[in-house]
C-alpha positions in Angstrom: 93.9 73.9 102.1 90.9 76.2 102.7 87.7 75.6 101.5 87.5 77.5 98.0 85.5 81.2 98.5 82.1 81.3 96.5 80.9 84.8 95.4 78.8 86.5 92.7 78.9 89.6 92.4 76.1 92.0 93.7 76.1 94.3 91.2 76.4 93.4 87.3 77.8 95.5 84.6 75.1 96.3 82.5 75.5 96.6 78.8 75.0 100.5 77.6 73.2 100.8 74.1 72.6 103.8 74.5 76.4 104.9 74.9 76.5 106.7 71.7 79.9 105.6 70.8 78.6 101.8 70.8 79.8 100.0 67.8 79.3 96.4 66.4 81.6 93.6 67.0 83.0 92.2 64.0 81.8 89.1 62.8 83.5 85.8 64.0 84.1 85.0 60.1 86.0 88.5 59.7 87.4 88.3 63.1 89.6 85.0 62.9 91.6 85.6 59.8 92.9 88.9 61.6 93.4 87.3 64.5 95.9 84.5 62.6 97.9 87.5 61.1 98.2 88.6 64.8 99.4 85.7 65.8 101.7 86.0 63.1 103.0 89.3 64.3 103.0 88.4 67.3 105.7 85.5 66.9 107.8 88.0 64.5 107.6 90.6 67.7 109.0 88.1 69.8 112.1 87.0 67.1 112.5 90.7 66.6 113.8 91.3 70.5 115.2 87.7 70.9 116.4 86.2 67.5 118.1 83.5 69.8 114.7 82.0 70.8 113.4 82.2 66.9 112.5 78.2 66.3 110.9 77.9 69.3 108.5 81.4 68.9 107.8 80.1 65.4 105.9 77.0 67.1 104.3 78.6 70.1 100.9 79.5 67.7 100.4 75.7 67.1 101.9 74.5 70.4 99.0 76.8 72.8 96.2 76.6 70.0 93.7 75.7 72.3 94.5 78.0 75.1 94.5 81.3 72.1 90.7 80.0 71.3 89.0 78.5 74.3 89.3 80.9 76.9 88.2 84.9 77.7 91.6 85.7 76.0 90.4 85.3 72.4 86.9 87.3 73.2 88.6 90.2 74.5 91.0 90.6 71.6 87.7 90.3 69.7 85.6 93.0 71.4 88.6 95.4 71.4 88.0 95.0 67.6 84.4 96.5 67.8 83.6 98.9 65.0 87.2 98.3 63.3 85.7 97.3 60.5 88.5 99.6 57.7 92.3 98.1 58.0 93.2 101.0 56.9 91.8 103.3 59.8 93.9 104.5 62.8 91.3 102.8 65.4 92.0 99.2 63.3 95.9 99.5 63.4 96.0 100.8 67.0 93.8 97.5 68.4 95.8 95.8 66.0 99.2 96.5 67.5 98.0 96.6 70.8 96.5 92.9 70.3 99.7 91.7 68.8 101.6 92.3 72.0 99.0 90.9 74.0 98.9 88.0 71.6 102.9 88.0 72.2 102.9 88.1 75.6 100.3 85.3 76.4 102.0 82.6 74.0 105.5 83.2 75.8 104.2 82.9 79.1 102.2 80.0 78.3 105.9 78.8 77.1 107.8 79.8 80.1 104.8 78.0 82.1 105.4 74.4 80.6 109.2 74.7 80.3 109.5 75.5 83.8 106.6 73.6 85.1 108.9 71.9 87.8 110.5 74.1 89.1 107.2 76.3 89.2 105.4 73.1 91.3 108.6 73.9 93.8 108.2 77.4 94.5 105.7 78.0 97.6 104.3 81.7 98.1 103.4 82.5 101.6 102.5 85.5 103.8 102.3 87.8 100.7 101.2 91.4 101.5 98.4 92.9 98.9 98.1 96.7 98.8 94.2 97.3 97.5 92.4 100.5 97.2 90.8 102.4 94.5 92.8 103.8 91.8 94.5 107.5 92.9 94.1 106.3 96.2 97.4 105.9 97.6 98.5 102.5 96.7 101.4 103.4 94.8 102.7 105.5 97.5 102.0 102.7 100.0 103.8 99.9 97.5 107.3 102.4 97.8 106.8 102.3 101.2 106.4 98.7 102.0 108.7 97.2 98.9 111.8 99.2 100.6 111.6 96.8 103.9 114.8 94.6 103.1 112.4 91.6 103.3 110.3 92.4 100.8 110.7 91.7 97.4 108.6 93.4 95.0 108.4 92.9 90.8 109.4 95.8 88.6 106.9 96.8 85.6 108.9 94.8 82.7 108.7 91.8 84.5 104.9 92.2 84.7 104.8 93.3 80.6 106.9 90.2 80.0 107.4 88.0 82.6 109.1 84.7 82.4 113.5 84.8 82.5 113.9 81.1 81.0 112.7 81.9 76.7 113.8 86.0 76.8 116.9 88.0 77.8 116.1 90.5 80.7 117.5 93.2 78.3 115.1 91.9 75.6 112.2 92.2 78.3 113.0 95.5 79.1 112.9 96.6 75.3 109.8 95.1 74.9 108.2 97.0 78.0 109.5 100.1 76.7 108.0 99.3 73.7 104.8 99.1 75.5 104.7 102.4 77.6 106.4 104.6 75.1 103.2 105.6 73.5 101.5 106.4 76.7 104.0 108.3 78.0 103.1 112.3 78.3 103.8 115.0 80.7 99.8 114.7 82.1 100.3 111.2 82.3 103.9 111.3 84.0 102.6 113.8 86.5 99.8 111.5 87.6 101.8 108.3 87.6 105.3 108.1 86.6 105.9 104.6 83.9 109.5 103.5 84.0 109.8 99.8 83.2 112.2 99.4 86.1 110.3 100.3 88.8 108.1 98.4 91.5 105.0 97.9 89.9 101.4 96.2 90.0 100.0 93.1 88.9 97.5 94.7 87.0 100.5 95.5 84.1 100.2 91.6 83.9 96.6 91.4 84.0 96.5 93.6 81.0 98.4 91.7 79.0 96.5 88.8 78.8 92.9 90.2 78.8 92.1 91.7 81.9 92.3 95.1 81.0 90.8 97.1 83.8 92.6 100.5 82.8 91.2 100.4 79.0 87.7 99.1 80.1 87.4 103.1 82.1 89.2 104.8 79.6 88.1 103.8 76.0 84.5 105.1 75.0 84.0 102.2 72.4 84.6 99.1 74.5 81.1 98.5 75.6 80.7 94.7 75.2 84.4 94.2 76.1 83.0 96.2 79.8 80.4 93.7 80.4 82.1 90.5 79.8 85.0 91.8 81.8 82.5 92.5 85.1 80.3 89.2 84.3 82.8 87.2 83.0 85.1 84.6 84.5 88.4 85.7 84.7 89.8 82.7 86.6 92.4 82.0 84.4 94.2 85.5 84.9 94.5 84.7 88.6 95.8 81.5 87.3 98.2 82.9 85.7 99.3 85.5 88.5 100.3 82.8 90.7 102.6 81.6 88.5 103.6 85.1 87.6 104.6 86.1 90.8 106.7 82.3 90.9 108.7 83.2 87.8 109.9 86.3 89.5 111.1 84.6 92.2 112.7 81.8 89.7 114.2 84.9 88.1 118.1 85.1 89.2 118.5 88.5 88.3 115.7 89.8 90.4 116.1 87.6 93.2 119.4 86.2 93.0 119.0 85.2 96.9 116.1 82.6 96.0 115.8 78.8 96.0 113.1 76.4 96.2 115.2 74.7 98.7 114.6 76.9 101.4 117.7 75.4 104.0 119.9 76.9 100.7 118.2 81.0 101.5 120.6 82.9 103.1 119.4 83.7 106.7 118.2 86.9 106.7 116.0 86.4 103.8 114.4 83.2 104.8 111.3 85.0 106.0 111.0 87.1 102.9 107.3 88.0 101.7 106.1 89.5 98.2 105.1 92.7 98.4 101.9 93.3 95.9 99.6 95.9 94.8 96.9 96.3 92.3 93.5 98.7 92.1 92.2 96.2 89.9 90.9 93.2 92.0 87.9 94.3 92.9 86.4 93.3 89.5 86.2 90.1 90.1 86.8 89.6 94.1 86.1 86.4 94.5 89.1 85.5 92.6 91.0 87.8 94.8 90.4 86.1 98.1 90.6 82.6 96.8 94.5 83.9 96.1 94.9 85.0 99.5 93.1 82.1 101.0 95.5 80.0 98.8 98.7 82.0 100.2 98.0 83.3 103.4 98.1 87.0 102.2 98.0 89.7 104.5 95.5 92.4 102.6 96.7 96.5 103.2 93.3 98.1 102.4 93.5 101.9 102.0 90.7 103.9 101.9 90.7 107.8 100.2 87.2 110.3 100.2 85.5 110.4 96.8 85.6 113.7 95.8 89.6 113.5 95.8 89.8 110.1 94.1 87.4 111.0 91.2 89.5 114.7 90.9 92.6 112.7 90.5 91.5 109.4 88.6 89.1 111.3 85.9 92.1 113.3 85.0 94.3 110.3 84.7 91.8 108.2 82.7 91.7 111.0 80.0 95.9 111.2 80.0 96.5 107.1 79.6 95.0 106.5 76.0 97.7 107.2 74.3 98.0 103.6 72.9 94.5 104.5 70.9 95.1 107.7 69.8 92.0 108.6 67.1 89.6 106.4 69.0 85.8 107.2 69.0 84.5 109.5 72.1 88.1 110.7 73.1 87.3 114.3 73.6 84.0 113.3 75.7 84.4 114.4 79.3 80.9 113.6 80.1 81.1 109.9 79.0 84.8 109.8 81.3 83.3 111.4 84.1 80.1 109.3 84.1 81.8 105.6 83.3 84.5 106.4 85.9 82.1 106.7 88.4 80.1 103.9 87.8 83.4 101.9 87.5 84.0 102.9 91.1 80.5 102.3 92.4 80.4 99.0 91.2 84.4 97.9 92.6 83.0 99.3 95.7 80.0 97.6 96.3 81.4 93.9 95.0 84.2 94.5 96.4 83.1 95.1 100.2 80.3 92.6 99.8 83.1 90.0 99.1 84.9 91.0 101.7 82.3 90.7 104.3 81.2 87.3 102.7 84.7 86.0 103.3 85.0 87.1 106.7 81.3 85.9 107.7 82.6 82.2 107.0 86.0 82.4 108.8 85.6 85.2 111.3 89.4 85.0 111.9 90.3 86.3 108.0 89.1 89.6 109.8 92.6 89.4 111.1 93.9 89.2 107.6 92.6 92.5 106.9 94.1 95.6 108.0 92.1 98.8 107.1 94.0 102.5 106.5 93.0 106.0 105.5 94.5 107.9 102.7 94.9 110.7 105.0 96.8 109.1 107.6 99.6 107.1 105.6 100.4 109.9 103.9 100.7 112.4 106.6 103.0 109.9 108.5 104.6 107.2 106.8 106.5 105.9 109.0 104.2 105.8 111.9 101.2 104.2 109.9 104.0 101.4 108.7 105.0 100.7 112.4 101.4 100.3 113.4 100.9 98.0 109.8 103.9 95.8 110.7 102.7 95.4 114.5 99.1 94.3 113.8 100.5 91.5 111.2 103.2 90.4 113.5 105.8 91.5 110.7 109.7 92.8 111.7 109.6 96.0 111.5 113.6 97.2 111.1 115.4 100.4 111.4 117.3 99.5 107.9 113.4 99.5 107.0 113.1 103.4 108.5 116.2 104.3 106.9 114.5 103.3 103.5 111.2 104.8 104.0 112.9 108.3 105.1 115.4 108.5 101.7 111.7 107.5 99.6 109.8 110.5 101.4 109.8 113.9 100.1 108.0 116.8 101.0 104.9 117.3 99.9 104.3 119.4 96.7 101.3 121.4 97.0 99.0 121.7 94.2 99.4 125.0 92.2 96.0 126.9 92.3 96.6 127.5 88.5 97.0 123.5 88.2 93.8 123.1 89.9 91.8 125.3 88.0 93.1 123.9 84.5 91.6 120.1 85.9 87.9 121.8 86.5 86.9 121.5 82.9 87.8 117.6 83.4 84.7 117.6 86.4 80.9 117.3 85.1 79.6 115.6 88.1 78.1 117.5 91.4 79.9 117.4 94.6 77.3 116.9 96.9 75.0 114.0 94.9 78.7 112.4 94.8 78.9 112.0 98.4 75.1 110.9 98.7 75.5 108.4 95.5 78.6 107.0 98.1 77.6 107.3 101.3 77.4 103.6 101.6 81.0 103.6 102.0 81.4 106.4 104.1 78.8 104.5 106.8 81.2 101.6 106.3 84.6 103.0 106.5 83.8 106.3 108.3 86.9 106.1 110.6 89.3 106.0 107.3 87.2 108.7 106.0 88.0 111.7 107.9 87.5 114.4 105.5 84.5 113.0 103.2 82.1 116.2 104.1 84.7 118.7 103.4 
């Protein structure tokens, strides 16, 4: 096994005071009773979808006591709590609800963890392929792409929102994921990035349920001490957890009704399946990131997209995904958006190619493990950027594979002018200090950068 990967980050989050939408945290004394009548919630969420599992929910608060108080889990419900300080206000009953399916989510996958625990210790992940980039940056694209090889096998959004087949019905899973996106879902958001529970999507839909929330932590002006923990935290657990995510979908005979942990019993042709995986969240915490693909082997896809383009698509985005916490503080404040998102991105950036040069400078042959892409190019062609992918990892590249990727691509839609000039009053920051404040990536990644002065 290889030598685990040490790494601090570079650059630390530092907490804002001065963010004028800064609230208290409440009190640990007010905190916990509300956080036992989640808990209660929680477990009547859970009967409410699956009244088979009922006795065994009802137990799952007492069962994983220590794991709801000991860890970051219990601090992050806490700080999403800041300034909610009326039960009666919109802000308390929207964290509220949000914590109770969190709260729901963590003590049923704690459950499916122990119950399965055997078969779990069976399952060996190897060779998986991670799709990273910045968010808006392609990734989702690139994850169509790749999951429609025949020998890949990719996990849908409900199994990331509730994973785990052995304590919940798939049908009651996908109710409960529709539960989660329906209050997000709104023609900005949809145009940006389409939510349906059924299709391929990220790990970081699992990372936000138990904690990690990456895509709250850019978007909601009043999470301020929740922002720092989550960049100088320890967030080990999560990763923890993904591994054994990613080994309950394969345990899962409705997804992968092909699988067994007795590999002479896989039918040939998928014998030399990988997972295909993306996520524009592990750059948070990288060095939890590489100790998973040191652990498995992974093959890393790392796309790269031009900041002015990012930033006009991901600013947009950030203001259309809070529709979980309608009536927040600091909503209507493009400003704050525009400035957090970009530090956000600064900081993934910077710890997230000092990691990777880290990790390489003490094996020089994980270089190998990385293969670099722009935007620009795997867009434009497809299928000849996937040939060249495939080739450099030594993967099968098949023509049942084109045939997928052509039915997935349609042309382009062009960006109405009129479109365009309705998202300039979402842009405060200047063009030209953007591409100075970056250049640090663009002298690292100029090749994948082709159009970052234009």
């Amino acid at each position: 096994m290889s030598k685990t990967f040490v790494f601090t980050n570079v650059e630390q989050y530092k907490l804002d005071s001065s963010n004028k939408y800064f609230l208290p945290e409440l009190p640990e004394s007010a905190f916990n009773p509300i956080y036992a009548k989640v808990q209660g919630y929680a477990v009547q969420l859970m009967c409410q979808l699956d009244p088979t599992h009922t006795e065994e929910y009802k137990t799952l608060p007492q069962r994983y006591h220590t794991q709801l108080e000991t860890n970051l889990f219990k601090q992050a419900a806490r700080e999403f709590f800041a300034g909610c300080f009326d039960p009666n206000s919109r802000m308390f009953k929207n964290v509220f609800k949000y914590c109770v399916g969190q709260v729901s989510v963590y003590l049923r996958f704690l459950y499916e963890q122990e119950i399965d625990k055997e078969n779990l210790e069976k399952v060996e992940i190897k060779n998986p392929l991670f799709i990273v980039s910045m968010p808006r940056s392609g990734s989702t694209f690139a994850h169509s792409v790749m999951s429609s090889d025949p020998y890949a096998t990719s996990i849908r959004m409900y199994e990331h929102l509730c994973p785990g087949s052995k304590t919940m019905s798939s049908e009651s899973r996908l109710n409960y994921g529709k539960r989660v996106i329906e209050p997000m879902l709104n023609e900005n958001l949809n145009k940006r990035h389409k939510l349906d529970v059924e299709h391929y999507e990220e790990e970081l839909f699992f990372q936000e349920m138990i904690g990690f929330s990456w895509t709250y932590s850019l978007s909601l002006p009043r999470l301020e001490q929740y922002r720092e923990h989550l960049w100088n935290g320890n967030f080990k657990f999560v990763y923890d957890g993904l591994m054994d995510e990613f080994k309950m979908h394969l345990l899962d005979k409705k997804e992968c009704p092909w699988y067994d942990t007795d590999k002479s019993k896989i039918d040939e042709k998928m014998k030399n399946f990988h997972l295909c995986l993306k996520a524009v969240s592990h750059f948070v915490e990288p060095v939890h990131f590489f100790n998973f693909v040191n652990t498995t082997e992974g093959r890393i896809l790392w796309i790269h997209r031009e900041i002015i383009p990012e930033l006009k698509s991901l600013i947009p985005g950030c203001l259309a995904v809070r529709g979980n916490f309608v009536g927040d503080v600091g909503l209507d404040d493009i400003k704050w958006t525009n400035d957090n998102t970009i530090k956000i991105i600064w900081l993934c950036l910077k710890n997230g190619i000092a990691a990777r040069d880290k990790w390489v400078s003490e094996d020089p042959r994980r270089d190998k493990q990385i293969y670099d892409v722009s935007f620009t190019a795997l867009t434009k062609d497809p299928i000849g950027e996937t040939k060249k992918i495939y080739k450099y990892f030594g993967m099968e590249y098949s023509e049942e594979f084109e045939e997928n990727i052509k039915k997935l691509i349609k042309p382009k839609e062009k960006k109405h002018e009129e479109e365009k000039e309705k998202d300039k009053k979402y842009f405060t920051f200047d063009e030209e200090e953007m591409k100075k404040e970056f250049m640090f990536y663009y002298k690292r990644f100029e090749k994948y950068l082709p159009n970052y002065f234009k």
